[in-house]
Biopython code that builds the backbone (N, CA, C, O; Angstrom):
import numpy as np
from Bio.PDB.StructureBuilder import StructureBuilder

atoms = [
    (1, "UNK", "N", (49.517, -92.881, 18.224)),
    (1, "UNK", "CA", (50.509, -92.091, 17.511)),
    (1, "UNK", "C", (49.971, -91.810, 16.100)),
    (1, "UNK", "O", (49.292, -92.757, 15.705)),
    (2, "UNK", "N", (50.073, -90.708, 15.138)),
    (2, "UNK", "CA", (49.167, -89.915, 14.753)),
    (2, "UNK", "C", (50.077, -90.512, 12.766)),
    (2, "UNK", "O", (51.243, -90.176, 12.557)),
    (3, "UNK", "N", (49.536, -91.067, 12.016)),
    (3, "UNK", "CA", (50.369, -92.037, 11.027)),
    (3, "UNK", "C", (51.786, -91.554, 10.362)),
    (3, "UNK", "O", (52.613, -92.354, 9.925)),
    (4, "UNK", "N", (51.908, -90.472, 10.352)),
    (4, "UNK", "CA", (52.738, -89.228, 9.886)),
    (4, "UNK", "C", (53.986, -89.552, 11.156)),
    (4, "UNK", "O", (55.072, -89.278, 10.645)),
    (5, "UNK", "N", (54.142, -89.940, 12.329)),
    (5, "UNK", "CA", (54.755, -89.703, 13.214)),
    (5, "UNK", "C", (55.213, -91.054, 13.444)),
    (5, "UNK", "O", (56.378, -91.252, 13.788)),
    (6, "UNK", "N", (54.125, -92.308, 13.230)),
    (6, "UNK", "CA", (54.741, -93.578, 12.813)),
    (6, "UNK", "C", (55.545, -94.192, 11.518)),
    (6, "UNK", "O", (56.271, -95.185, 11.467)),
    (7, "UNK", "N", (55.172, -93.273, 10.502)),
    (7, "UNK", "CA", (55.859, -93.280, 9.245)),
    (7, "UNK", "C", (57.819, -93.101, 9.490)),
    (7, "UNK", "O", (58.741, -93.858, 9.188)),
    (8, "UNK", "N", (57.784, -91.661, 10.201)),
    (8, "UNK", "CA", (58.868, -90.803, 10.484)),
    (8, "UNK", "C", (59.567, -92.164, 11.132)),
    (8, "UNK", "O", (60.390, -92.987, 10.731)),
    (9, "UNK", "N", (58.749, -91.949, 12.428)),
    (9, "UNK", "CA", (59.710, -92.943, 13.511)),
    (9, "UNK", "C", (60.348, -94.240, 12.636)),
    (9, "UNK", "O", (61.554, -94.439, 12.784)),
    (10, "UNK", "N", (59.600, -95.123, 11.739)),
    (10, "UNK", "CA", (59.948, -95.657, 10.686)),
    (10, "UNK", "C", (61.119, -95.667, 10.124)),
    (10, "UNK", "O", (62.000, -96.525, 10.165)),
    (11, "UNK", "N", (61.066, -94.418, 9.469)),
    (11, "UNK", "CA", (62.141, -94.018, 8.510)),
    (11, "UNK", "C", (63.194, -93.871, 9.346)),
    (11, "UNK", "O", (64.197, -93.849, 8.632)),
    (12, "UNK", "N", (63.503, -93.756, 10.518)),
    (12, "UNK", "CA", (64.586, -93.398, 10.615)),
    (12, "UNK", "C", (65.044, -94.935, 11.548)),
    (12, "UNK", "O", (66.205, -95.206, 11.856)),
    (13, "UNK", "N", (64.033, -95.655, 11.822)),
    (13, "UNK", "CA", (64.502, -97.183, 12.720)),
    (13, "UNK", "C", (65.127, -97.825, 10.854)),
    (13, "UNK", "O", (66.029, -98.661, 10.908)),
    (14, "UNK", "N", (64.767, -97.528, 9.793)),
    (14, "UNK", "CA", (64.948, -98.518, 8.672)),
    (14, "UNK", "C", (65.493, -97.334, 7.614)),
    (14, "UNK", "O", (64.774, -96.987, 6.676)),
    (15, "UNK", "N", (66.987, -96.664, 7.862)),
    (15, "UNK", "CA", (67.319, -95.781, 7.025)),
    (15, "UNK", "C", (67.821, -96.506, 5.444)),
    (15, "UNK", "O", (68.228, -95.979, 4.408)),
    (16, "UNK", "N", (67.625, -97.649, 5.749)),
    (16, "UNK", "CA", (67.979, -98.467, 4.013)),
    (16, "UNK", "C", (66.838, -98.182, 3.151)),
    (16, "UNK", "O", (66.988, -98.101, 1.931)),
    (17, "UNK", "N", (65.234, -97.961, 3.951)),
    (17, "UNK", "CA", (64.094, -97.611, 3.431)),
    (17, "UNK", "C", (63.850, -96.532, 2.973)),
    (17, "UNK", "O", (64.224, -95.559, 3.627)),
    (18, "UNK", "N", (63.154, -96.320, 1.719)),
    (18, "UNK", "CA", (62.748, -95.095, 1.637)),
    (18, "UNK", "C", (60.943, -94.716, 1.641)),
    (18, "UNK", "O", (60.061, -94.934, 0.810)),
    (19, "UNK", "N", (60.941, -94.231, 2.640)),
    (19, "UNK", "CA", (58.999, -93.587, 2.788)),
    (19, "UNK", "C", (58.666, -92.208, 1.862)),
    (19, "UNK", "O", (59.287, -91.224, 1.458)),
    (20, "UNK", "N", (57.510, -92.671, 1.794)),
    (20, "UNK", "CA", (56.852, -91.135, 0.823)),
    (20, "UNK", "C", (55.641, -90.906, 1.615)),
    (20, "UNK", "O", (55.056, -91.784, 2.250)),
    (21, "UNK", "N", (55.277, -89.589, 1.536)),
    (21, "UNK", "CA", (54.281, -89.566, 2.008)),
    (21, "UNK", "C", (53.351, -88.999, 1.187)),
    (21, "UNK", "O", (53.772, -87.900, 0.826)),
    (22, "UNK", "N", (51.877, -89.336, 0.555)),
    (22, "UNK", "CA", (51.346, -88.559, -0.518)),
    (22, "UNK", "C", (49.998, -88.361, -0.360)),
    (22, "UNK", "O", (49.185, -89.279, -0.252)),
    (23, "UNK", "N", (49.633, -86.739, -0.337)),
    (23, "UNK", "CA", (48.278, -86.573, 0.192)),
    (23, "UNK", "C", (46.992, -86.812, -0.929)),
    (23, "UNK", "O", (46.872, -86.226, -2.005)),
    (24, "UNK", "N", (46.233, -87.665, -0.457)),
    (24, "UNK", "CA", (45.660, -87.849, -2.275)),
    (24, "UNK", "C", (44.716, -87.015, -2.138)),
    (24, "UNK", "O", (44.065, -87.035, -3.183)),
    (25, "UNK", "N", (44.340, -86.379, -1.501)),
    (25, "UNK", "CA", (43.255, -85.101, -2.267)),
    (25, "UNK", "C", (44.139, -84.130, -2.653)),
    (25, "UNK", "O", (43.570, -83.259, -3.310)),
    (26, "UNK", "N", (45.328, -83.939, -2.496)),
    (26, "UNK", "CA", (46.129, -82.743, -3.543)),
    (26, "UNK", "C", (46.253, -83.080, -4.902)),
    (26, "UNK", "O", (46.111, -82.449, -5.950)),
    (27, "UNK", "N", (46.679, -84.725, -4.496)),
    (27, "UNK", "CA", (47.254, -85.674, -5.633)),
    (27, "UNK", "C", (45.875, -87.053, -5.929)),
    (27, "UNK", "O", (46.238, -88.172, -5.568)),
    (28, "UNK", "N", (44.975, -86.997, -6.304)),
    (28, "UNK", "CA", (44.215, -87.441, -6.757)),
    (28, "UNK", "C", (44.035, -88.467, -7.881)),
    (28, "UNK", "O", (43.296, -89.450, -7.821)),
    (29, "UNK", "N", (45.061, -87.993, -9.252)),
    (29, "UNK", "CA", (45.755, -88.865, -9.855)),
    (29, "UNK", "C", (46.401, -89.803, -9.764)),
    (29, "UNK", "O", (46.363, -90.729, -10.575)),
    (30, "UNK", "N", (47.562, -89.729, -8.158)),
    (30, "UNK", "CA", (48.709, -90.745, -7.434)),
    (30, "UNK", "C", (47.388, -92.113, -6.998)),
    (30, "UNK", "O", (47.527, -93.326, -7.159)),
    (31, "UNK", "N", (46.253, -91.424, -6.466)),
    (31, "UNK", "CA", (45.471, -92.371, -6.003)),
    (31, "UNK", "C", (45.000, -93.563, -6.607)),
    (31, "UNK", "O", (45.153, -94.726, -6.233)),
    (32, "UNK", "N", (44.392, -93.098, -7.618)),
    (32, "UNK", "CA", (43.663, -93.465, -8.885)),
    (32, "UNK", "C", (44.582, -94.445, -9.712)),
    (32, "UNK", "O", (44.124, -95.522, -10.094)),
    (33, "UNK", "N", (46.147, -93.991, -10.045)),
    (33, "UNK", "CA", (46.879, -94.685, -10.352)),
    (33, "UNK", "C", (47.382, -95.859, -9.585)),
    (33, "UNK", "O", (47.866, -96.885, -10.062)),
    (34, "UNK", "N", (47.243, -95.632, -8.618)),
    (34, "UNK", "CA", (47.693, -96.924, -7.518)),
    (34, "UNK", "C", (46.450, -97.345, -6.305)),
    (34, "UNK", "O", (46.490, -97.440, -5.078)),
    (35, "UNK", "N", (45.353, -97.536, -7.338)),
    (35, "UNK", "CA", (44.577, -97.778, -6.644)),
    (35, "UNK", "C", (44.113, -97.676, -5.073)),
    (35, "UNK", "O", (43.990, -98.709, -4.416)),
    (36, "UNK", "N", (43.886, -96.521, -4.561)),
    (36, "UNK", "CA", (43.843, -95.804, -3.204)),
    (36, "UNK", "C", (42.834, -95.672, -3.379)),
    (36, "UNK", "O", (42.379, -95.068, -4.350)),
    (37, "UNK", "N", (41.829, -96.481, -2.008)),
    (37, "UNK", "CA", (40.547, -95.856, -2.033)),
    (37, "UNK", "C", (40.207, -95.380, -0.215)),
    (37, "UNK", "O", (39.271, -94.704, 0.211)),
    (38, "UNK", "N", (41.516, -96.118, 0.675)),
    (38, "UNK", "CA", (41.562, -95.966, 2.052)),
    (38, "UNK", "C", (42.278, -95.135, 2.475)),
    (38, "UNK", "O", (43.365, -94.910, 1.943)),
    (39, "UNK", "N", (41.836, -94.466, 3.553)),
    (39, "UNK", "CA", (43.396, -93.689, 4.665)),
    (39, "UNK", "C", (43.628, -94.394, 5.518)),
    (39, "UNK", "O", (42.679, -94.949, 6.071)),
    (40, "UNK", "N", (44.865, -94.629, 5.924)),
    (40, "UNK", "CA", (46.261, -94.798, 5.123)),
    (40, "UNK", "C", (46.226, -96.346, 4.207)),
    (40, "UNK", "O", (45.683, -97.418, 4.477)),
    (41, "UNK", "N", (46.772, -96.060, 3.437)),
    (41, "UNK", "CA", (46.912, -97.200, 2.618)),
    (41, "UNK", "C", (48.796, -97.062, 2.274)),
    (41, "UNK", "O", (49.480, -96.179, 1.756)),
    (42, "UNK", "N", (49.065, -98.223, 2.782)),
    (42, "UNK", "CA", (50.837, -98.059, 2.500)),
    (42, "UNK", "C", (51.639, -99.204, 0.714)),
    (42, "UNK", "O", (51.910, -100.371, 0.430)),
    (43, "UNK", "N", (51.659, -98.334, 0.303)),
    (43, "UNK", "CA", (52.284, -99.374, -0.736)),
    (43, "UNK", "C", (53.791, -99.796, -0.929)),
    (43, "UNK", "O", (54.597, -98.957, -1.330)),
    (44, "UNK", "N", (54.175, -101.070, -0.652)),
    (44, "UNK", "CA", (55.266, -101.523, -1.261)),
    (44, "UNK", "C", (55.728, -102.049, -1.813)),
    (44, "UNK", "O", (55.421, -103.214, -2.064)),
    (45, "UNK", "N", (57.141, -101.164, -2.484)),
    (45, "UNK", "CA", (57.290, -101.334, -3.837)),
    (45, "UNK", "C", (59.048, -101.948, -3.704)),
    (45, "UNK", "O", (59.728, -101.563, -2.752)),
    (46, "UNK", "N", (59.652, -102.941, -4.789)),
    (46, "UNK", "CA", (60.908, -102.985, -4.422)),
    (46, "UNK", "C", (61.521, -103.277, -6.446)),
    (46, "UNK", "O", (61.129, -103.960, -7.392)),
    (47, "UNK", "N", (62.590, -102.322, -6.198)),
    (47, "UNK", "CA", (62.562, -102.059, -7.904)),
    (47, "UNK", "C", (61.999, -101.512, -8.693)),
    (47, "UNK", "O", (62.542, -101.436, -9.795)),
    (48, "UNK", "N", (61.036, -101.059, -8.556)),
    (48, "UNK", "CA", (60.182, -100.762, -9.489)),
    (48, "UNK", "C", (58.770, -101.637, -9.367)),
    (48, "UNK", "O", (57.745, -101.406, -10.008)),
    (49, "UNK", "N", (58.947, -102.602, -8.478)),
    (49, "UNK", "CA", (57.825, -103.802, -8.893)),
    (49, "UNK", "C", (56.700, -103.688, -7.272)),
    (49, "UNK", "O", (57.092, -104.145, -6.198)),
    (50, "UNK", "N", (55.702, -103.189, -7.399)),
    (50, "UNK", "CA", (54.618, -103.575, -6.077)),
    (50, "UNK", "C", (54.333, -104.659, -5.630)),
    (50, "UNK", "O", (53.437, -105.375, -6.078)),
    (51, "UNK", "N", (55.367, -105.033, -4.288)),
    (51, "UNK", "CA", (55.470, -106.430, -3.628)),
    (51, "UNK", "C", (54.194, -106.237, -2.909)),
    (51, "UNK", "O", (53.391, -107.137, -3.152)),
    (52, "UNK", "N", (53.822, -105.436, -2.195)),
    (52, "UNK", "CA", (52.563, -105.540, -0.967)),
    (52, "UNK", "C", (51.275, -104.614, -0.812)),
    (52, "UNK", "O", (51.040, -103.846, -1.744)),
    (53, "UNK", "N", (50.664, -104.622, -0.023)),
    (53, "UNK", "CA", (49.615, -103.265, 0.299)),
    (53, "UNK", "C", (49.542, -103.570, 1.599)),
    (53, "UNK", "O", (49.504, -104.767, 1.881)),
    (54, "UNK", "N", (49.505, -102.561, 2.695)),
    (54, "UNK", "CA", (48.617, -102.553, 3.798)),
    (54, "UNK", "C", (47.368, -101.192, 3.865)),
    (54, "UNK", "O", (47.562, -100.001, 3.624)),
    (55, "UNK", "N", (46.091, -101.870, 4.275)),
    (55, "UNK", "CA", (45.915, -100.623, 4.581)),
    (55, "UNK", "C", (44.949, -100.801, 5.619)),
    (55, "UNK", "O", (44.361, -101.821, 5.977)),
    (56, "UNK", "N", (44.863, -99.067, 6.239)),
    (56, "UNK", "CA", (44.832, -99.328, 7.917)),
    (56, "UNK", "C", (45.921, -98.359, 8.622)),
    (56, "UNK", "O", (46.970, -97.803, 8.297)),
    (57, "UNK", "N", (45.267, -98.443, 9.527)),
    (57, "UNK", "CA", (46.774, -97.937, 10.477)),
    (57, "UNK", "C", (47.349, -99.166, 11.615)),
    (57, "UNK", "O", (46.999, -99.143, 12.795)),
    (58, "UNK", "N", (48.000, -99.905, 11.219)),
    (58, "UNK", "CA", (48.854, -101.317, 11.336)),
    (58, "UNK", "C", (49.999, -101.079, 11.898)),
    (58, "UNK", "O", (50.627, -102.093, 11.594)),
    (59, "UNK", "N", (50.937, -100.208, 12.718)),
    (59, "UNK", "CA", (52.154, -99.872, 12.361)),
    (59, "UNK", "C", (53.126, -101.370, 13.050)),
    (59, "UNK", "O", (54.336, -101.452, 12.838)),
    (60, "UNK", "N", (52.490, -102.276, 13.730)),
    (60, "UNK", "CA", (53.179, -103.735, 13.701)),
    (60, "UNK", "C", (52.810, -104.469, 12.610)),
    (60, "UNK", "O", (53.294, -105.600, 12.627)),
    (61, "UNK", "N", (52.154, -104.232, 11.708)),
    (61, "UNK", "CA", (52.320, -105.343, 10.576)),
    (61, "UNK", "C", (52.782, -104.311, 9.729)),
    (61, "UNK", "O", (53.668, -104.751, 8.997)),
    (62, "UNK", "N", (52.523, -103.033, 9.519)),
    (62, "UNK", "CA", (53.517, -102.671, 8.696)),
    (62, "UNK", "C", (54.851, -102.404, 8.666)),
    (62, "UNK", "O", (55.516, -102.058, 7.689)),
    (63, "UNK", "N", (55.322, -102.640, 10.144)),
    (63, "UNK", "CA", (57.064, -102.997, 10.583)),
    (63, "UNK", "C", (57.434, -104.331, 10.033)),
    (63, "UNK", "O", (58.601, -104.480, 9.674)),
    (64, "UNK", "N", (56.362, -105.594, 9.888)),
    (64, "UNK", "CA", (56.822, -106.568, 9.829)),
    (64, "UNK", "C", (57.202, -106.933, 8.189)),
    (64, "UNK", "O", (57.956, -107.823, 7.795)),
    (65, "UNK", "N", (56.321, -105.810, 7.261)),
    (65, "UNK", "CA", (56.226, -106.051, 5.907)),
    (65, "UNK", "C", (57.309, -105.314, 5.891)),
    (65, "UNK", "O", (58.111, -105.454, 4.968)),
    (66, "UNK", "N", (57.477, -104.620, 6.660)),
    (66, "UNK", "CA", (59.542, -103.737, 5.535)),
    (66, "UNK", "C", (60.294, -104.732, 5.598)),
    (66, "UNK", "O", (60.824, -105.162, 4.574)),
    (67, "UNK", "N", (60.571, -105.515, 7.265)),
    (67, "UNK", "CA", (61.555, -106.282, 7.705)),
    (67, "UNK", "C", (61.495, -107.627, 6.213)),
    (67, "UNK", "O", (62.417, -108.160, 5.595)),
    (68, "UNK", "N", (59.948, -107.777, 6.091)),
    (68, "UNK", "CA", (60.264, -109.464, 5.619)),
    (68, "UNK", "C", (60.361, -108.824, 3.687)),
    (68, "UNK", "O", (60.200, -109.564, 2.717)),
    (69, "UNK", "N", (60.521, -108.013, 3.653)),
    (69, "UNK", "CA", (60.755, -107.610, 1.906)),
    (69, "UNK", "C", (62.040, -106.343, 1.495)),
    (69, "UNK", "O", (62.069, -105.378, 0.732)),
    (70, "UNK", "N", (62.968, -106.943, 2.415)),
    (70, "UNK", "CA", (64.416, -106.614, 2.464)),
    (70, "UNK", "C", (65.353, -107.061, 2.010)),
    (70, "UNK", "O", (66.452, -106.555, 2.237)),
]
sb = StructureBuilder()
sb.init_structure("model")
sb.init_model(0)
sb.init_chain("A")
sb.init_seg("    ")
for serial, (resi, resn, name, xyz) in enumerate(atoms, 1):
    if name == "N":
        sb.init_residue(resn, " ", resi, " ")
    sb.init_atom(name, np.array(xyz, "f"), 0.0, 1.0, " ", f" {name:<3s}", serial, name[0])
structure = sb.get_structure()
């Protein structure tokens, strides 16, 4: 399943969540600022504050990181 389509499916199993999706060669700066050097690299954030990173295409450990930082 193609990461864009596991993201989605995501968002809508965890509507308390909110996903972004950000292309870093448009956004190059977003990268740089949050240290992106992989595709996909998922960052999470709660408050304002960056609890985690995955990166990879993981979509069972990255189900397991929304569930356990809720």
């Amino acid at each position: 399943m193609p990461r864009v389509a596991v993201v989605e499916k995501m968002s809508e199993e965890h509507s308390d969540v909110q996903f972004l999706y950000v292309d870093i060669d448009e956004n190059n700066l977003l990268s740089e600022e949050f240290d992106i050097h992989s595709v996909p690299t998922f960052k999470l954030t709660k408050n304002g504050q960056e609890k985690d990173t995955l990166t990879g295409a993981q979509p069972e450990k990255l189900r397991e990181l929304v569930q356990s930082n809720k």
